[in-house]
C-alpha positions as CSV (number, residue, x, y, z in Angstrom):
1,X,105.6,80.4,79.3
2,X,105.1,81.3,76.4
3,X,106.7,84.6,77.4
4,X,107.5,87.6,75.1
5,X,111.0,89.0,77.0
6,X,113.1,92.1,76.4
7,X,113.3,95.2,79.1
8,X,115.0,97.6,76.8
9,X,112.7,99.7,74.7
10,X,112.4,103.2,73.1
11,X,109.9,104.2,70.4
12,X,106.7,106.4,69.9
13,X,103.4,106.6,71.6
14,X,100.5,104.9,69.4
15,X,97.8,105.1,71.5
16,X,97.0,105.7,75.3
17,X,94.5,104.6,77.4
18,X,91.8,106.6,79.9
19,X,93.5,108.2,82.5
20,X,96.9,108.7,81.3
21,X,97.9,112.0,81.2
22,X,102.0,112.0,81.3
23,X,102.2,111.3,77.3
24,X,100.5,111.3,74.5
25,X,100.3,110.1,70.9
26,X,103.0,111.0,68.7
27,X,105.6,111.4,72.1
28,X,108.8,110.1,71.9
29,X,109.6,108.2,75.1
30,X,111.9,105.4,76.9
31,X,110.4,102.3,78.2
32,X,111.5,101.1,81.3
33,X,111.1,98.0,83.7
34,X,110.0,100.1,86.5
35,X,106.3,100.9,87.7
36,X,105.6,103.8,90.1
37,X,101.8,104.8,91.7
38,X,103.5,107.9,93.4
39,X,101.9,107.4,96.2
40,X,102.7,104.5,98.7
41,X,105.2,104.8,101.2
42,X,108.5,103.8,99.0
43,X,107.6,106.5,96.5
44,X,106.8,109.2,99.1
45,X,110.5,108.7,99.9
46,X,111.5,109.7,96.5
47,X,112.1,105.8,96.3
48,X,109.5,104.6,93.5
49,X,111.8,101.8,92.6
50,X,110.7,100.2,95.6
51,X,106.5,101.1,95.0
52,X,104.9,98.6,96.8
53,X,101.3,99.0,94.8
54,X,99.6,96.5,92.6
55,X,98.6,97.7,88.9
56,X,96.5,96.1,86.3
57,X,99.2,94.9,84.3
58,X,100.5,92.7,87.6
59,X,98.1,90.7,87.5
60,X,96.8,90.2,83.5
61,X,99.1,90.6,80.6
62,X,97.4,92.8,77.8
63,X,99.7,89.9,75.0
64,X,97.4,87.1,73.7
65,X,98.4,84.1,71.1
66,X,96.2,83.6,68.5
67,X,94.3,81.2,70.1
68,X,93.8,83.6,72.9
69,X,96.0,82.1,75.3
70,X,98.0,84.8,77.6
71,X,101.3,85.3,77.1
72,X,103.5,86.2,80.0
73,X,105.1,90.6,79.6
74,X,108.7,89.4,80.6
75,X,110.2,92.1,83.0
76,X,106.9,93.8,82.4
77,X,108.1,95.3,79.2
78,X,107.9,92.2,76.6
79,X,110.3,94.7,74.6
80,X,111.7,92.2,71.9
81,X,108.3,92.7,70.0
82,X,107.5,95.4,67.8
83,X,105.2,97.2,70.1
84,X,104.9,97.1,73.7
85,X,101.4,97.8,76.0
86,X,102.6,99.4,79.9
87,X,102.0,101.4,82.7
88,X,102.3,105.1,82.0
89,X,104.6,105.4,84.8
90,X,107.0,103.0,82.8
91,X,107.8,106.2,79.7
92,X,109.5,108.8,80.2
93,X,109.8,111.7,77.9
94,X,113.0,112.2,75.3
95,X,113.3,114.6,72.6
96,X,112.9,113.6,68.7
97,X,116.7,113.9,67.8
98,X,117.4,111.2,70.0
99,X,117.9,107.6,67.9
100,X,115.7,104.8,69.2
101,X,119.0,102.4,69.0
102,X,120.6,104.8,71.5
103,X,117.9,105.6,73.7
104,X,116.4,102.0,74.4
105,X,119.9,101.1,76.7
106,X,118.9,104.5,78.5
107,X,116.5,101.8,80.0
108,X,118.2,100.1,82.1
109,X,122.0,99.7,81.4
110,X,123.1,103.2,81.5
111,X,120.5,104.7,84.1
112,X,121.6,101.1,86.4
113,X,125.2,101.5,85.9
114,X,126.1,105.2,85.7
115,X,123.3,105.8,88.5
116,X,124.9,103.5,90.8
117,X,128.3,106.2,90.7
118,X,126.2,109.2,90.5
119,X,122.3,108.9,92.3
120,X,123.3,105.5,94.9
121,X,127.3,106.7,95.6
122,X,127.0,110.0,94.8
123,X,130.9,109.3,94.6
124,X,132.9,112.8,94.4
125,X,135.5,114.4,92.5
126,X,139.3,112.6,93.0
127,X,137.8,109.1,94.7
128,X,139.3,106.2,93.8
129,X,137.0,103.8,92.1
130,X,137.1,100.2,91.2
131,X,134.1,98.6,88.5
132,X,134.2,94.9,88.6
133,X,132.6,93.5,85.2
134,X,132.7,96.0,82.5
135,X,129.9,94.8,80.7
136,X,126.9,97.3,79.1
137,X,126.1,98.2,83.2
138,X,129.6,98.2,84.6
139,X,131.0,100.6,81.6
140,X,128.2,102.8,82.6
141,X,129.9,102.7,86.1
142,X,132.9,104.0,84.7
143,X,131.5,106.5,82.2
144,X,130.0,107.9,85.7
145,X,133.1,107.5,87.7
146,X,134.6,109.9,84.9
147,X,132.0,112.4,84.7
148,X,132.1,112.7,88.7
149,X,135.7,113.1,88.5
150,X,137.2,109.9,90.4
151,X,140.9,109.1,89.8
152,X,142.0,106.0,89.7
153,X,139.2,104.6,88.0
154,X,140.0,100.6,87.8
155,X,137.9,98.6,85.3
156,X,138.4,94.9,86.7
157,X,137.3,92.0,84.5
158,X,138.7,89.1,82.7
159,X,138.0,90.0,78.8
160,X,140.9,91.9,77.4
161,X,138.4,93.4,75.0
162,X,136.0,94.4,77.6
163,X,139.0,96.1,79.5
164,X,139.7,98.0,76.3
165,X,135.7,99.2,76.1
166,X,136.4,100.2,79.6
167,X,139.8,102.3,78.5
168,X,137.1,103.9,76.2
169,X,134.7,104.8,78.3
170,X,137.1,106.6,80.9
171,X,139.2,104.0,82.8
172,X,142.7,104.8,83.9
173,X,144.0,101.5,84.7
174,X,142.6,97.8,83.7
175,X,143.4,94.4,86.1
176,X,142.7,91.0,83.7
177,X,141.8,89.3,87.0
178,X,142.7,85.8,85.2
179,X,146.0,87.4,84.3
180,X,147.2,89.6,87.6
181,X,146.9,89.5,91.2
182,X,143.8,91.6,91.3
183,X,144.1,92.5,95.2
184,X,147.9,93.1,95.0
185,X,147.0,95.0,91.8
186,X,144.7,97.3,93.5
187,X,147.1,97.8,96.3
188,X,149.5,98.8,94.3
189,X,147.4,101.5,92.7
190,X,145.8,103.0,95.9
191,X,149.3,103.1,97.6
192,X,148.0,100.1,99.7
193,X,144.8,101.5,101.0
194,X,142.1,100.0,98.5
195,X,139.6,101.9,96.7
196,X,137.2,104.5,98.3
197,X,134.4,103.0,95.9
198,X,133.8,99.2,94.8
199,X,131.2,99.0,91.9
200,X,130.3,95.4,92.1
201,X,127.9,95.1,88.5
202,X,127.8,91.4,87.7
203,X,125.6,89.3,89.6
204,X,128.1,86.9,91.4
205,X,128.5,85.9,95.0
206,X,132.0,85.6,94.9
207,X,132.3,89.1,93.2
208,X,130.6,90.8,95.6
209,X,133.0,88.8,98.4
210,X,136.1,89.6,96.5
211,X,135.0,93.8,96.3
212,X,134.6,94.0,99.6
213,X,138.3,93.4,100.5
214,X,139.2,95.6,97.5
215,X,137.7,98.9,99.8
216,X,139.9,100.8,102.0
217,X,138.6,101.0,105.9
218,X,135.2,102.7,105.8
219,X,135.0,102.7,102.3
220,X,131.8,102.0,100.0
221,X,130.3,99.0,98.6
222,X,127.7,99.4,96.1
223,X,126.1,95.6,94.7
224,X,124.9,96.5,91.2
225,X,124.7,93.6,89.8
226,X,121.7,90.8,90.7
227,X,122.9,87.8,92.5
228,X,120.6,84.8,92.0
229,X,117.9,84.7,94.8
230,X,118.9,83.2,98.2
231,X,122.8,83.6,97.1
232,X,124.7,84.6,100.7
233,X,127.6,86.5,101.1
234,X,130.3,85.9,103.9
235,X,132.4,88.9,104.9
236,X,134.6,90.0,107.9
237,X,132.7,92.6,109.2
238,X,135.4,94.7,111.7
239,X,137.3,96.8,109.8
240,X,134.7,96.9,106.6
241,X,131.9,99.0,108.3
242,X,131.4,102.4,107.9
243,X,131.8,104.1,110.5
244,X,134.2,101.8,112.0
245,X,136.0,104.8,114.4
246,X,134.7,104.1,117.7
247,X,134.8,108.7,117.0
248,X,133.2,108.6,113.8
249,X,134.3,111.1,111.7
250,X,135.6,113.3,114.1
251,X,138.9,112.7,114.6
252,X,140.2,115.5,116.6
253,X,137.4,114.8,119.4
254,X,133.7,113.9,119.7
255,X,131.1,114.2,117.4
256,X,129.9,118.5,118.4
257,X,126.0,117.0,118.2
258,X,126.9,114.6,121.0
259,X,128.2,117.7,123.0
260,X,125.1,119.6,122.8
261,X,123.0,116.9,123.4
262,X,125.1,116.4,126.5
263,X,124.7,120.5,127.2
264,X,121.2,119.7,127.1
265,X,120.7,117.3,129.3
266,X,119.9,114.6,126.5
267,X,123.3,112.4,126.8
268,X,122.6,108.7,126.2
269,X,125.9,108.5,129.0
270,X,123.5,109.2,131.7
271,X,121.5,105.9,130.8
């Protein structure tokens, strides 16, 4: 402190510094959270979320009190003021027709939560999906479930008017966890298998342990949501893992790779 916070931002370019060559004055752009140098090992792997470099910004905040005293760029964005300074990795390009209002949550709660379904899962057409917490991330997660084509598509939270935002944004069935047995409930919907997908978006330990058992055998887990730092998770691990077929995937025999790796004289069974 003090701290200016705020991480979802849309607006126009003022002014750029030397160097930057991705926008310029006059652009309309998105602001987001996320720096990227583009050339470290994370973003080599098409993973820039995870860059590993050090920028200028890191290290001294461009935001000054009047007395000169540095003031802290909260989730390196500081977006609650009325004009923010970042990386140029952090805009991305939108056209003019676009409303600020609408494009600031394209930020961060729509890319987080609809990403998760479509970039992370890459769920496919006719899974079952379950989003617990239908907040601004989690409806995301089922606006993304719809447009990949899941059914069911179970919003899970314990705000009737949240589960009717969910309805909205393409649920087909709603569990009021305070109000129904929410594994029983999911049972019932999946003909007793659980859900191929789990979209866990609300930072809790006990959310994440209670999605698990929500997935059917060697289904998919995906933790959206932030759970404070240090937070453990306890699960039963047999029977949870994908890949839990001692065949894997191959039902009707062995894996064809391992027979021509066999054929060739490369077998791990001769170790």
């Amino acid at each position: 402190m003090p701290a200016v916070y705020g991480h979802e931002a849309a607006g126009v370019v003022e002014k750029v510094g030397p160097g930057v060559t991705t926008v310029a004055p006059g652009n309309h752009v998105v602001v987001s959270l996320l720096r990227s140098c583009g050339r470290c090992h994370f973003c080599k792997r098409d993973e820039p979320y995870m860059c590993e470099a050090t920028f200028a910004l890191d290290t001294e905040s461009r935001l000054r009190t009047r007395g000169g005293v540095p003031i802290h760029q909260g989730l390196r964005t500081a977006a609650f003021a009325e004009a923010v300074v970042v990386e140029q990795s952090q805009v991305v390009l939108i056209p003019a027709d676009i409303s600020f209002d609408s494009a600031s949550l394209l930020a961060c709660g729509v890319i987080t939560g609809l990403g998760a379904v479509t970039n992370t899962a890459k769920v496919e057409a006719g899974s079952s999906v379950i989003v617990i917490d239908t907040g601004g991330v989690g409806l995301n997660s089922v606006q993304g479930a719809l447009r990949s084509g899941a059914n069911p598509i179970v919003a899970v939270d314990v705000s009737d008017a949240k589960l009717e935002a969910a309805t909205a944004f393409g649920a087909t069935q709603t569990i009021n966890s305070l109000k129904q047995d929410l594994w029983q409930g999911v049972r019932d919907i999946t003909d007793d298998y659980g859900a191929d997908y789990v979209f866990i978006t609300v930072g809790s330990r006990e959310a994440i342990e209670q999605g698990i058992g929500l997935m059917r055998r060697a289904g998919t887990v995906v933790i959206v949501g932030m759970p404070p730092t240090g937070a453990r998770v306890c699960l039963r691990a047999l029977g949870h893992c994908r890949g839990w077929s001692p065949y894997s995937r191959q039902q009707d025999g062995f894996d064809p790779t391992a027979i021509r790796c066999a054929q060739a004289g490369r077998s791990l069974c001769k170790r």
